[in-house]
DSSP file (Angstrom, degrees, kcal/mol; ACC not computed):
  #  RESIDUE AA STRUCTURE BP1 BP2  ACC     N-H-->O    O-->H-N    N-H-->O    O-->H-N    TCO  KAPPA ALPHA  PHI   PSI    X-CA   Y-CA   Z-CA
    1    1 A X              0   0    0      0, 0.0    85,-2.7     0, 0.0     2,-0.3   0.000 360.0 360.0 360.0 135.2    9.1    9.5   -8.2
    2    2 A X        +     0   0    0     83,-0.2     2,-0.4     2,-0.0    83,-0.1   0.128 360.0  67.6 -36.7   9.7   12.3   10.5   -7.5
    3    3 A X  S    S-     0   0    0     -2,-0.3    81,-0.1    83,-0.1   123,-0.0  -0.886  90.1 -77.8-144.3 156.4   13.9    7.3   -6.2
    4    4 A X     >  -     0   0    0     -2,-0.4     4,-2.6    80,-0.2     5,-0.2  -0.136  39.0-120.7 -53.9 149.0   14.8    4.0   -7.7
    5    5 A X  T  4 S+     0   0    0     80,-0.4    -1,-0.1    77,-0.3    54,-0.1   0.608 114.1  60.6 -80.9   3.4   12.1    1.6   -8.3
    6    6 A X  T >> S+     0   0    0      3,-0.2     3,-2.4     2,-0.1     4,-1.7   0.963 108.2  53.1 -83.8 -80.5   13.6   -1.1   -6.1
    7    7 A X  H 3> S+     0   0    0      1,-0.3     4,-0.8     2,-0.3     5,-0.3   0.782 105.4  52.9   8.7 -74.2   13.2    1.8   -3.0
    8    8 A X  H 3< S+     0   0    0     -4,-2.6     4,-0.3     1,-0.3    -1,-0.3   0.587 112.1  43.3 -86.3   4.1    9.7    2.5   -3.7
    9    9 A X  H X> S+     0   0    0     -3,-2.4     4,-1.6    -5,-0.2     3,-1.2   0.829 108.0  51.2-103.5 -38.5    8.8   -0.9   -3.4
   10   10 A X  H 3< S+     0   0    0     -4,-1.7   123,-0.4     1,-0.2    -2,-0.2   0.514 112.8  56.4 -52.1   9.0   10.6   -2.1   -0.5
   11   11 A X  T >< S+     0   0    0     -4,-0.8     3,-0.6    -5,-0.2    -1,-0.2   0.613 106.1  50.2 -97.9 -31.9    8.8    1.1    0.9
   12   12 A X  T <4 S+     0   0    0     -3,-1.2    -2,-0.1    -4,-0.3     5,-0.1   0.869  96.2  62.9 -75.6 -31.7    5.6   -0.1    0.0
   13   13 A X  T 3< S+     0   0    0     -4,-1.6     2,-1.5   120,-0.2     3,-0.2   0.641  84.9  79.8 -45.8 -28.5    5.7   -3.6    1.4
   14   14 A X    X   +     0   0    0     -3,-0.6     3,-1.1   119,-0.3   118,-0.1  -0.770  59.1 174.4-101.9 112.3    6.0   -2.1    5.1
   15   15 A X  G >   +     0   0    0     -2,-1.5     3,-1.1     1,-0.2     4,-0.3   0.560  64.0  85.9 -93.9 -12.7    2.1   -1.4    5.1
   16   16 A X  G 3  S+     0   0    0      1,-0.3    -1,-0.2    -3,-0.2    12,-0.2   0.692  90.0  48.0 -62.9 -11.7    2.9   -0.3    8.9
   17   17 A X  G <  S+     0   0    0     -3,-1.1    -1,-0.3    -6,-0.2     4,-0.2  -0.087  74.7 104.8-126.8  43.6    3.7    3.1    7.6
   18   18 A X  S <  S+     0   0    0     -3,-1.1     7,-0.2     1,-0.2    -1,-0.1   0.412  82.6  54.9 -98.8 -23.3    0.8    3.7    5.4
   19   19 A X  S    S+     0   0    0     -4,-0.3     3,-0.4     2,-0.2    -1,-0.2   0.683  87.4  74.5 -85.5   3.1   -0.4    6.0    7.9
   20   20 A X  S    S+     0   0    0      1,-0.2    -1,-0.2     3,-0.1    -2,-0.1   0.967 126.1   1.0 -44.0 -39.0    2.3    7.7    8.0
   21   21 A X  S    S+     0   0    0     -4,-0.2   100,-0.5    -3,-0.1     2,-0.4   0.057 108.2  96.5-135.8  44.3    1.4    9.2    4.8
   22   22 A X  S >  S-     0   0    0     -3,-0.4     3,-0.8     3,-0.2    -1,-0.1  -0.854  70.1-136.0-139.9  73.9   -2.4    7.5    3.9
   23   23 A X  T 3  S+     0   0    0     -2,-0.4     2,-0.1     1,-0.2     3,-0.1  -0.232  92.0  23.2 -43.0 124.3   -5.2   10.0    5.2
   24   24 A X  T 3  S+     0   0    0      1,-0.3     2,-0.3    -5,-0.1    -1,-0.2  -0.230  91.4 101.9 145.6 -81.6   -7.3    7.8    6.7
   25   25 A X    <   +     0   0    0     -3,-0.8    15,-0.3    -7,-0.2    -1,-0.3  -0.425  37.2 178.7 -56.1 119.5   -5.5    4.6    7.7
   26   26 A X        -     0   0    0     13,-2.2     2,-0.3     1,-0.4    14,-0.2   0.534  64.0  -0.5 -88.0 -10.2   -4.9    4.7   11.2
   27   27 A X  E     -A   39   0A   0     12,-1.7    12,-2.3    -9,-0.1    -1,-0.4  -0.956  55.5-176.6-166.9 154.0   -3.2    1.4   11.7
   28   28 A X  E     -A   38   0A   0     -2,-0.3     2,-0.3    10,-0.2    10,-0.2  -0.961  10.7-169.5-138.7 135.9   -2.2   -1.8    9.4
   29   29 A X  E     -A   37   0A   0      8,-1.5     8,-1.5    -2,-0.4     2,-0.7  -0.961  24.1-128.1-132.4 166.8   -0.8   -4.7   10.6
   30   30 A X        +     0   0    0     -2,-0.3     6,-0.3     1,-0.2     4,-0.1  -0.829  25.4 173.6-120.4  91.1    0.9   -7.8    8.9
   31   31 A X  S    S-     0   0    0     -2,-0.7    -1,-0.2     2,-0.0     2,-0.1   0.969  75.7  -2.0 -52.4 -60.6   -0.9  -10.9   10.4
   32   32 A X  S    S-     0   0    0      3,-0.2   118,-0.0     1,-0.1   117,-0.0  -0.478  93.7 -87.9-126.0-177.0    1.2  -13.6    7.6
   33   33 A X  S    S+     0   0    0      1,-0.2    -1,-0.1    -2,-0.1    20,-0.1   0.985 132.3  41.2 -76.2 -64.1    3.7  -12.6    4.8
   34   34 A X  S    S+     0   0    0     18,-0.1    19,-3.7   108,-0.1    -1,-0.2   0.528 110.0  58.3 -73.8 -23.7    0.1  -12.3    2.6
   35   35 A X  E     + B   0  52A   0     17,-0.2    -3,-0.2    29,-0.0     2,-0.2  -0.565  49.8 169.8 -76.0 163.4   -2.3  -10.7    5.0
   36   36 A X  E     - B   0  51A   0     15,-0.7    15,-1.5    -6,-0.3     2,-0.5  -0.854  24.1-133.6-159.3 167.0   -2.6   -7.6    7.0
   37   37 A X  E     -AB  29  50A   0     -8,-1.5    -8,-1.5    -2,-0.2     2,-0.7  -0.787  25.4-160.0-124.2 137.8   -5.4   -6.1    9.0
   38   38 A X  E     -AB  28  49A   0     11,-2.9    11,-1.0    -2,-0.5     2,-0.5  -0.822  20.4-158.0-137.6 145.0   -6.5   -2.5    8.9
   39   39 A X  E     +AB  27  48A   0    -12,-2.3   -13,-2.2    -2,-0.7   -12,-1.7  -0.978  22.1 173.4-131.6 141.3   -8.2    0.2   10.5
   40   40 A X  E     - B   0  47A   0      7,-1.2     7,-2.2    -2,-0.5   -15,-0.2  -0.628  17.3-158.1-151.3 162.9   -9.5    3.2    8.6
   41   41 A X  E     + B   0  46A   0      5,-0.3     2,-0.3    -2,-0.3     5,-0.2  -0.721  21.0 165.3 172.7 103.7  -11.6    6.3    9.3
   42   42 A X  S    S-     0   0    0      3,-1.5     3,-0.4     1,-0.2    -2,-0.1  -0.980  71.8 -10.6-129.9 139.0  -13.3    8.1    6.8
   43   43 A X  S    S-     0   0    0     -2,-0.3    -1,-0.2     1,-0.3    58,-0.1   0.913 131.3 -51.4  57.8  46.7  -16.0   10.7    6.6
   44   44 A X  S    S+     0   0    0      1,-0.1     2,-0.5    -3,-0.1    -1,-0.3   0.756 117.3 121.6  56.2  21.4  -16.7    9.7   11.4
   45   45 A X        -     0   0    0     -3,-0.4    -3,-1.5     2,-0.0     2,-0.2  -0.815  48.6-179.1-120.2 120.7  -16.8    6.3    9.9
   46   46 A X  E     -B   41   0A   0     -2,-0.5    -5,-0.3    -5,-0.2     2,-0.3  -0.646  15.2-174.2 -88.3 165.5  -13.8    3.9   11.7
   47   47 A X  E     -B   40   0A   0     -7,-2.2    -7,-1.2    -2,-0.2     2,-0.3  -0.967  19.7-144.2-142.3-170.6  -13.6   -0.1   10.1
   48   48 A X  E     +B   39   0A   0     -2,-0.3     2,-0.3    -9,-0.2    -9,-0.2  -0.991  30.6 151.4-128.8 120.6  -12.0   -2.9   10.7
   49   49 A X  E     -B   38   0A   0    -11,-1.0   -11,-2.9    -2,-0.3     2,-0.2  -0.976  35.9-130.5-167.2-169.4  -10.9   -5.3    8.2
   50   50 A X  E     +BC  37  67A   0     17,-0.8    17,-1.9    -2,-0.3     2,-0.2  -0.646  25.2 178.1-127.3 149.1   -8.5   -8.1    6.7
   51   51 A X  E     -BC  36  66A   0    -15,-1.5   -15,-0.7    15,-0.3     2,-0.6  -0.943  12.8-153.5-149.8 135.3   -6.8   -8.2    3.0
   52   52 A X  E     -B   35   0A   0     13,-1.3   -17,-0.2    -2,-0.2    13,-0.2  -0.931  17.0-126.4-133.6 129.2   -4.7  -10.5    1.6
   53   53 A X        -     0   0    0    -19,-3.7    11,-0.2    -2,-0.6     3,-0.1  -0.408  23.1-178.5 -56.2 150.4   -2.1   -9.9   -1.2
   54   54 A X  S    S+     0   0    0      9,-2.4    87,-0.7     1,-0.4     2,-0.4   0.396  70.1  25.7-136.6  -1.1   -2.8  -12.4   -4.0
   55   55 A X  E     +DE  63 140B   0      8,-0.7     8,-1.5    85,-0.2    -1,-0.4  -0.833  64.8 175.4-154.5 128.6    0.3  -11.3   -6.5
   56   56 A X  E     -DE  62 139B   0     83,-1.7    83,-1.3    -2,-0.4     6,-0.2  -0.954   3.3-179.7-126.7 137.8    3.5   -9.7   -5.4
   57   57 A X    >   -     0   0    0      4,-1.2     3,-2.2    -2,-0.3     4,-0.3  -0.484  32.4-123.3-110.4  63.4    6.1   -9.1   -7.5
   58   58 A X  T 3  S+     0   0    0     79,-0.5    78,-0.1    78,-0.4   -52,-0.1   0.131  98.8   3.3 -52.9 106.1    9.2   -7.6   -6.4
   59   59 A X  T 3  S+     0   0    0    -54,-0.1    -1,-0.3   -53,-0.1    19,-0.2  -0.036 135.1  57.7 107.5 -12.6    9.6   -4.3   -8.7
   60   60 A X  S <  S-     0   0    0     -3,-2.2    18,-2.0     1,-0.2     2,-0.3   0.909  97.7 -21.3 -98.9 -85.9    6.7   -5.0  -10.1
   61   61 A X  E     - F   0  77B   0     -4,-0.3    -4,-1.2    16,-0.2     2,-0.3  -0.964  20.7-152.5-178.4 170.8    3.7   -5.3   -8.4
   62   62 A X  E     -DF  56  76B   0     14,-1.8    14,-1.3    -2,-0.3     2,-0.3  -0.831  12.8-171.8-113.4 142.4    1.5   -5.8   -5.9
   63   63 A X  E     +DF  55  75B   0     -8,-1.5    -9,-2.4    -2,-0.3    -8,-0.7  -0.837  13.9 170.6-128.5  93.7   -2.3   -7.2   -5.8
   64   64 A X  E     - F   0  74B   0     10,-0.8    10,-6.4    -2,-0.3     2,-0.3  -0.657  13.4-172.3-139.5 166.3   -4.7   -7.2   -2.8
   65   65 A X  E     - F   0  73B   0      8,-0.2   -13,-1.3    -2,-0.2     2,-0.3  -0.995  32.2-113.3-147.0 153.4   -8.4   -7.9   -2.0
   66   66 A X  E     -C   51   0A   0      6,-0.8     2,-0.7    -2,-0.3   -15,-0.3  -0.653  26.9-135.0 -89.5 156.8  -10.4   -7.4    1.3
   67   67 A X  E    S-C   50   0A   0    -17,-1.9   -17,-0.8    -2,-0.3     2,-0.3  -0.969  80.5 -14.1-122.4 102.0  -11.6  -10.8    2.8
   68   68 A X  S    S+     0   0    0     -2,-0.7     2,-0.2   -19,-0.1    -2,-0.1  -0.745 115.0  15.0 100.5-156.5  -15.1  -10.0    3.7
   69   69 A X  S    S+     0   0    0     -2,-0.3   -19,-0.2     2,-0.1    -2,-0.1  -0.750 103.4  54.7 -67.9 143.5  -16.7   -6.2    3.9
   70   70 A X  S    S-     0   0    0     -2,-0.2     2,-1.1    25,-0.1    -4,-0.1   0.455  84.9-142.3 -54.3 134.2  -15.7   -3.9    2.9
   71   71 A X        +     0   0    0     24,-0.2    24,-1.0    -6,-0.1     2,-0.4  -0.577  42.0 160.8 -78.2 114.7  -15.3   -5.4   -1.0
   72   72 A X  E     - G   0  94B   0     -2,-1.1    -6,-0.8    22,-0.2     2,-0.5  -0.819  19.1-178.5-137.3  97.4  -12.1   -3.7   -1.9
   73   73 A X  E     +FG  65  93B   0     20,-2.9    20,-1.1    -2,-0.4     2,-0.5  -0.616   9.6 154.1 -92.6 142.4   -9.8   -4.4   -4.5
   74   74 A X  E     -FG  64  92B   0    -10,-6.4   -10,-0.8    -2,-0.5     2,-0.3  -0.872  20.9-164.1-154.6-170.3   -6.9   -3.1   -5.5
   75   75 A X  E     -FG  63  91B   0     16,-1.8    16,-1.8    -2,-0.5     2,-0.3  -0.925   8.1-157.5-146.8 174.6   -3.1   -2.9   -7.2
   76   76 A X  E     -FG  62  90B   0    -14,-1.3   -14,-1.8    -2,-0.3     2,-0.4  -0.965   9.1-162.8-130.5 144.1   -0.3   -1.1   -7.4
   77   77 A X  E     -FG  61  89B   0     12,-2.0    12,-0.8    -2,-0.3     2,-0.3  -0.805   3.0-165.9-106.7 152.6    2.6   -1.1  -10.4
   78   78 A X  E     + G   0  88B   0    -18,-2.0     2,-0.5    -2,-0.4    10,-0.2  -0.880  13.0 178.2 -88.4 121.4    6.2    0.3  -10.2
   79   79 A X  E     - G   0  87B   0      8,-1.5     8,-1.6    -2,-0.3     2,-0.3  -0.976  26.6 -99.7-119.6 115.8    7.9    0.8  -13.1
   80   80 A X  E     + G   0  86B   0     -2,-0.5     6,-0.2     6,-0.2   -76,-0.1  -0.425  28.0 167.2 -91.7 149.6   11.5    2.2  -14.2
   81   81 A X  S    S-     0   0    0      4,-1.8     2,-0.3    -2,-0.3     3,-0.2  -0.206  73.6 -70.0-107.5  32.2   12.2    5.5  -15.5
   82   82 A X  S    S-     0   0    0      1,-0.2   -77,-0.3     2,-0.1    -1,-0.1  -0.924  82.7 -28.1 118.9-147.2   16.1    4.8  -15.0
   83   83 A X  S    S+     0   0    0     -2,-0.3   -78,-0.3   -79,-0.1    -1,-0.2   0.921 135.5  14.8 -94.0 -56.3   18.5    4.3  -12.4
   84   84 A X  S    S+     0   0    0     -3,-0.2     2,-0.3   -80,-0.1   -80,-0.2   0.442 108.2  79.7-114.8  26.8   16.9    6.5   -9.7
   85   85 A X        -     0   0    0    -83,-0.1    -4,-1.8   -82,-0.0   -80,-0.4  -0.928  49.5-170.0-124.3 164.3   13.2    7.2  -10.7
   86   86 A X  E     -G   80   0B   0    -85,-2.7     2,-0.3    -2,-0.3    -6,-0.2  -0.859  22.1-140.7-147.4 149.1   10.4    5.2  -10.5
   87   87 A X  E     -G   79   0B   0     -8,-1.6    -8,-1.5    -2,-0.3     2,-0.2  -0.805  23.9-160.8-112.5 153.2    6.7    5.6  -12.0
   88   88 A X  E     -G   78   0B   0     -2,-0.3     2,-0.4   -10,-0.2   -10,-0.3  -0.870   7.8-168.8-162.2  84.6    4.0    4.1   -8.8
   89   89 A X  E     -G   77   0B   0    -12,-0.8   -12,-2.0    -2,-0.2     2,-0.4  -0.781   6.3-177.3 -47.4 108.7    0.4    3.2  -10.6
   90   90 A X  E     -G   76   0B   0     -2,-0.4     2,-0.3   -14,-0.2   -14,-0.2  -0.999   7.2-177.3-130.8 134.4   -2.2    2.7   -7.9
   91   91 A X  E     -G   75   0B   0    -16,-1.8   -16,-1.8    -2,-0.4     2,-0.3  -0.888   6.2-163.9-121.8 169.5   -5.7    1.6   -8.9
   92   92 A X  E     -G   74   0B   0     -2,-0.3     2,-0.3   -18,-0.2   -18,-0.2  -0.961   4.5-173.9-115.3 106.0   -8.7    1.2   -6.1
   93   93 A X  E     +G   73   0B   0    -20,-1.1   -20,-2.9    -2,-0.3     2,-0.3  -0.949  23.2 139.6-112.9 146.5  -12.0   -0.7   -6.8
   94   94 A X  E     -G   72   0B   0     -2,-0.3     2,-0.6   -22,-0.2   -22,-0.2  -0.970  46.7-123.1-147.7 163.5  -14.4   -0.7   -4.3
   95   95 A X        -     0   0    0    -24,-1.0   -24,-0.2    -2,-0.3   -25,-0.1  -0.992  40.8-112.9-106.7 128.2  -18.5   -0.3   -4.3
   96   96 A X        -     0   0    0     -2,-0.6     2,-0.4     6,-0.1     3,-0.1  -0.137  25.2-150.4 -33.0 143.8  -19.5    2.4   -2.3
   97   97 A X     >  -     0   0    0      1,-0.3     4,-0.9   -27,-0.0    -1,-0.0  -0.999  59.8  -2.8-146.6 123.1  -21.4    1.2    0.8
   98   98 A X  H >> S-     0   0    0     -2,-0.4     4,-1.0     2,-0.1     3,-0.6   0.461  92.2 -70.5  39.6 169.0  -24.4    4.1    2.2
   99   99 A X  H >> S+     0   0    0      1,-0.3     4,-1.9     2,-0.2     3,-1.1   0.820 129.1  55.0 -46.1 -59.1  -25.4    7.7    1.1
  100  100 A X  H 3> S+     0   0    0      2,-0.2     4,-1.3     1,-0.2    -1,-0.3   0.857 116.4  36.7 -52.5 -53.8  -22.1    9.3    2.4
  101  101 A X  H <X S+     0   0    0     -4,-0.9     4,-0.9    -3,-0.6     9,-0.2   0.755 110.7  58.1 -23.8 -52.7  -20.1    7.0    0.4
  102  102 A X  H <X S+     0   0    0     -3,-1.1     4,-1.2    -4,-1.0     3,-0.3   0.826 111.7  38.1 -77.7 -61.9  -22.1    6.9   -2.3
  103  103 A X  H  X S+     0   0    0     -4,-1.9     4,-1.7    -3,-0.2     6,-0.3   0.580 114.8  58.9 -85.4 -16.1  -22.1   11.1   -3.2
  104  104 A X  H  <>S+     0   0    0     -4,-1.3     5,-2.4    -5,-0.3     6,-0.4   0.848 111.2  39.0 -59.2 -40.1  -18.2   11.2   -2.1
  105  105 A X  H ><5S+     0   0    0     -4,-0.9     3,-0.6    -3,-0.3    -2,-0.2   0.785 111.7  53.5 -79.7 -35.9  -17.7    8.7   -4.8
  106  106 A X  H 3<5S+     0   0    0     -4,-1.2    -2,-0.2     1,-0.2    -3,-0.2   0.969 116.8  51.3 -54.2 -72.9  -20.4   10.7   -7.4
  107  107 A X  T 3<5S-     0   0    0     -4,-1.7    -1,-0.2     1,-0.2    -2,-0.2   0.528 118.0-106.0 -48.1 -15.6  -17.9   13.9   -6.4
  108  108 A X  T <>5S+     0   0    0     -3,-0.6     4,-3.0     3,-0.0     5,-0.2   0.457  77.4 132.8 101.6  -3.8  -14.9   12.9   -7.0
  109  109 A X  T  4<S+     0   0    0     -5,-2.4    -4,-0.2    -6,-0.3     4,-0.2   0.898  73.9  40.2 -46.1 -67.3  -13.9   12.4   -3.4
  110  110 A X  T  > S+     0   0    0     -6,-0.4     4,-1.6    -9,-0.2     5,-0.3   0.709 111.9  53.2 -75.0 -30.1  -12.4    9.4   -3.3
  111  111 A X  H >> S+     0   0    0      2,-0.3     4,-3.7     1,-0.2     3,-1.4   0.993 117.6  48.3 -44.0 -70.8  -10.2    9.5   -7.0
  112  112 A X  H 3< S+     0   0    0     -4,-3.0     4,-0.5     1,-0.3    -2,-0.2   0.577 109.9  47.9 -78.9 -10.2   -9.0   12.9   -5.2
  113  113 A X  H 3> S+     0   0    0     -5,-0.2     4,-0.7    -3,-0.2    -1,-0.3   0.616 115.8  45.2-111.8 -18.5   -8.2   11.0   -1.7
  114  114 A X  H <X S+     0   0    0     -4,-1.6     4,-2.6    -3,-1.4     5,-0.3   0.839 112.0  53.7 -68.3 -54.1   -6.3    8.3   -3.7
  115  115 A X  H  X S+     0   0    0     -4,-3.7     4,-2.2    -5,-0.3     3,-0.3   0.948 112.5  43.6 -47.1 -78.5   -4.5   11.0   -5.8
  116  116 A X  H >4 S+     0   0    0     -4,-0.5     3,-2.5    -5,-0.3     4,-0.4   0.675 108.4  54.7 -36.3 -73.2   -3.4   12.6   -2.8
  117  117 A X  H 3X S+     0   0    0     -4,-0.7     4,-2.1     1,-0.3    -1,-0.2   0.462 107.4  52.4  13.3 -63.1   -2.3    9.5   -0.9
  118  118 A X  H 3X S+     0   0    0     -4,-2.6     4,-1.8    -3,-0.3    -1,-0.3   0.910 104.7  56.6 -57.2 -59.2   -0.1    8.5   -3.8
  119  119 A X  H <X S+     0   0    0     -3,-2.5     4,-1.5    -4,-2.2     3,-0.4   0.810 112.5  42.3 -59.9 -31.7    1.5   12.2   -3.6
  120  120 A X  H  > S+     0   0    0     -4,-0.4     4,-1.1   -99,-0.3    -2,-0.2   0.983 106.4  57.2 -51.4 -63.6    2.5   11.6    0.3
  121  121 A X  H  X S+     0   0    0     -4,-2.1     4,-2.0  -100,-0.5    -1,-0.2   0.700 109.8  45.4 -83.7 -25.8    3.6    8.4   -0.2
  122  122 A X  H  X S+     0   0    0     -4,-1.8     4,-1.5    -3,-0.4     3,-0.5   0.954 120.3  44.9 -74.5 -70.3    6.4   10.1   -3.1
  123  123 A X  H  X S+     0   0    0     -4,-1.5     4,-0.7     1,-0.3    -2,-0.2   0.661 107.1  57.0 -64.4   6.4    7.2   12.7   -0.6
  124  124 A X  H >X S+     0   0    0     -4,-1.1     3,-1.0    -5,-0.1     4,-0.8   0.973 112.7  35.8 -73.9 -65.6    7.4   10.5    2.0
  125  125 A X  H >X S+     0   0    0     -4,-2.0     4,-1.5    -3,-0.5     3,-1.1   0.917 118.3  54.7 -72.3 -37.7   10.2    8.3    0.4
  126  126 A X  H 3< S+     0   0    0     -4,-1.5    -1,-0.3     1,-0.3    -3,-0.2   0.791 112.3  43.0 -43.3 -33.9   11.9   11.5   -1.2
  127  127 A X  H << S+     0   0    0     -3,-1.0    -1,-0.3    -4,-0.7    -2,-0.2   0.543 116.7  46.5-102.3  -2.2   12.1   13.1    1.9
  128  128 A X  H << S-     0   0    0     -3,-1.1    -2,-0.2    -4,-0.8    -3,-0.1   0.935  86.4-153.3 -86.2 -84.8   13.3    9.8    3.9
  129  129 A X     <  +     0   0    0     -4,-1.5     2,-0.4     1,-0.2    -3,-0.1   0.365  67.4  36.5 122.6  13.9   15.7    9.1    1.3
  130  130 A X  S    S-     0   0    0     -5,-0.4    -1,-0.2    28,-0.1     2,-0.2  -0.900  90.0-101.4-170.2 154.6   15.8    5.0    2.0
  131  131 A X        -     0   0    0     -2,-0.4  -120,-0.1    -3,-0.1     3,-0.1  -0.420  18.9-124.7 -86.8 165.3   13.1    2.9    2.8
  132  132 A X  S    S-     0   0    0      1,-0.3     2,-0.2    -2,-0.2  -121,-0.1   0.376  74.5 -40.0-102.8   3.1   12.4    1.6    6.0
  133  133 A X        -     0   0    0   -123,-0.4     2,-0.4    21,-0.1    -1,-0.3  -0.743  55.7-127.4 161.5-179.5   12.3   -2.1    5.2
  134  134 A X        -     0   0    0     19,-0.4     2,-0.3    18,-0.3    18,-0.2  -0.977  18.4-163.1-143.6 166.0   11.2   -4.7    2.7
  135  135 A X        +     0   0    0     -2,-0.4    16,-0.1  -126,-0.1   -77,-0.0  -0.824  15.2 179.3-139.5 103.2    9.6   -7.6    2.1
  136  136 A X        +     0   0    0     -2,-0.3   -78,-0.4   -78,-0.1    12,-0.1   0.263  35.8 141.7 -79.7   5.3   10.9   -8.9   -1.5
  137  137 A X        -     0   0    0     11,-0.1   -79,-0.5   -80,-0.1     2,-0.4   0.043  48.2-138.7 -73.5 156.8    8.6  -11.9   -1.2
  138  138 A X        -     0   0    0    -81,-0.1     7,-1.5     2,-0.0     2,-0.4  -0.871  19.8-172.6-114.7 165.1    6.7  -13.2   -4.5
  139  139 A X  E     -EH  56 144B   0    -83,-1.3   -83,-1.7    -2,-0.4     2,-0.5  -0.998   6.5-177.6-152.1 113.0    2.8  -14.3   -3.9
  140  140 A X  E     -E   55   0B   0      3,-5.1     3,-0.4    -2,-0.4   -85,-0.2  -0.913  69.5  -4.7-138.1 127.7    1.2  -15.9   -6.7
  141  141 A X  S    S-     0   0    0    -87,-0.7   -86,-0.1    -2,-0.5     3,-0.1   0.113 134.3 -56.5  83.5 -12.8   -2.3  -17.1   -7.0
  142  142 A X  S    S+     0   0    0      1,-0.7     2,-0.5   -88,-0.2    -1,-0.2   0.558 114.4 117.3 110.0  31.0   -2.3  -15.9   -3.1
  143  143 A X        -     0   0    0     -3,-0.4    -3,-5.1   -89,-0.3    -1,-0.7  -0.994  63.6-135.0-135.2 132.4    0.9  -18.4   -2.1
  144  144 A X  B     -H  139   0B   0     -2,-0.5    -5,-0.2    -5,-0.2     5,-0.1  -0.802  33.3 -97.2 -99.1 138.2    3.5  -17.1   -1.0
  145  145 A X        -     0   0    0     -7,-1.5    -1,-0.1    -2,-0.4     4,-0.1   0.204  30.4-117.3 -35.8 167.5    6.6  -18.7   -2.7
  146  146 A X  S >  S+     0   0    0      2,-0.1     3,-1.4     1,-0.1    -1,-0.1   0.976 118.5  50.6 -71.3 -45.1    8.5  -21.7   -0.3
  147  147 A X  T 3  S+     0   0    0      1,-0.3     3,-0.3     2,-0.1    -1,-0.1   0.761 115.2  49.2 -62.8 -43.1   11.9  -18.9   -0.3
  148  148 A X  T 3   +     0   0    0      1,-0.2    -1,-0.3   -10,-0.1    -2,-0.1  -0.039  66.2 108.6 -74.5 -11.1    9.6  -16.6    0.6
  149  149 A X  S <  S+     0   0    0     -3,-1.4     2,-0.3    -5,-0.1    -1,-0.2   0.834  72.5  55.1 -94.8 -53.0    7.5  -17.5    3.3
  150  150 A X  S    S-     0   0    0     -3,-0.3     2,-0.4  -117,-0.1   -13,-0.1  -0.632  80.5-119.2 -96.1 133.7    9.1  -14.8    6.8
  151  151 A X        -     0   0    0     -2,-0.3     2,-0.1   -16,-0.1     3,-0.1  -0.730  35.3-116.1 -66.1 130.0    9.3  -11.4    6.4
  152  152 A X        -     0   0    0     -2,-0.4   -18,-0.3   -18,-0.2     3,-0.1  -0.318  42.3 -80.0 -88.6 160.2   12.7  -10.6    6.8
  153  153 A X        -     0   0    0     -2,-0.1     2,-0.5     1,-0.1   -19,-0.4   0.130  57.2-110.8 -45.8 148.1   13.8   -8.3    9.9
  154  154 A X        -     0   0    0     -3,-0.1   -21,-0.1   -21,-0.1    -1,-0.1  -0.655  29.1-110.6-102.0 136.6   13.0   -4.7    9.0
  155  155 A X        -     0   0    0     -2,-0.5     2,-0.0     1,-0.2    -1,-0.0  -0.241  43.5 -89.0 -65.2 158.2   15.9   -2.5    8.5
  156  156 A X        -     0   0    0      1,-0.1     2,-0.7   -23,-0.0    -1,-0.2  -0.169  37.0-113.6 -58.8 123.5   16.5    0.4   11.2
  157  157 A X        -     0   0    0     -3,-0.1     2,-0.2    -2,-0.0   -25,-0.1  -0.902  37.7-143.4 -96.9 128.0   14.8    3.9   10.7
  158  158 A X        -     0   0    0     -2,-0.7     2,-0.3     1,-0.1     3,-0.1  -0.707  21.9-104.2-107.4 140.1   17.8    6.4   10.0
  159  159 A X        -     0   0    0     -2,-0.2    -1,-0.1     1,-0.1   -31,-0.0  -0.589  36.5-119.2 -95.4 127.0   17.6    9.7   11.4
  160  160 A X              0   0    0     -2,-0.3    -1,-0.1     1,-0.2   -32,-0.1   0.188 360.0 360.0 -31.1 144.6   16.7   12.4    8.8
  161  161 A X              0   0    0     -3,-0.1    -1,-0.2     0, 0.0    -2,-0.0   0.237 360.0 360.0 109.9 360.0   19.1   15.2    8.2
């Protein structure tokens, strides 16, 4: 990615604009500084369900698991390539859950709907050209540090152009 890695993780932390660029997601919200709740629609199928970060690293990474069904795991990495580019690692593990799932995953579907995902979310912040808040907070073992604890007020979206 074009942009610093300190960018493209405070851009990833506001999970409120994962649909922005997230085929799918329709909605996330941030219950505690380690949870948020999400609603998704794939393939007519909406759900509902709760995840909690269990290691944040600011620059680093991030680590999250669904609480309940769907079983979803996941991470993401950031890494620097210099002063203003960033490498963005995202893995997904999930078991597929009925037929439709199940031959999406056989196809390649879901690899190719992660792939994409990843490519909005770089042209998202490229074309933005700042992130839209952060939350620097560290989470280890699934506690979030004392320092750590409020998401701090989310910076102002600045009008393009």
């Amino acid at each position: 990615m074009d942009v610093p890695v300190r960018m493209a993780f405070n851009q990833w932390t506001q999970f409120e604009c994962f649909p922005q660029f997230m085929r799918g997601v329709r909605r996330v919200e941030r219950s505690r500084s380690s949870m948020t709740h999400w609603v998704t629609r794939f393939g007519g199928v909406t759900r509902e369900f709760d995840a909690e970060i269990t290691e944040q690293s600011p620059d680093d990474l991030v680590v999250w698991r669904t609480v309940g069904t769907p079983r979803l795991t996941g991470s993401v990495r950031f890494g620097s390539l210099g002063d203003a580019r960033c490498r963005v690692d995202l893995r997904i593990d999930f078991t597929p859950r009925g037929a439709a799932e199940r031959a999406g995953d056989a196809l390649g579907v879901i690899r190719r709907q992660v792939h994409d995902d990843l490519r909005r979310f770089k042209e998202y912040i490229e074309a933005q050209g700042r992130e839209t808040g952060q939350w620097r907070g560290t989470i280890s073992g699934g506690h979030v540090s004392p320092d750590s604890d409020r998401p701090p007020p989310r910076v102002p979206n600045w009008p393009s152009g």
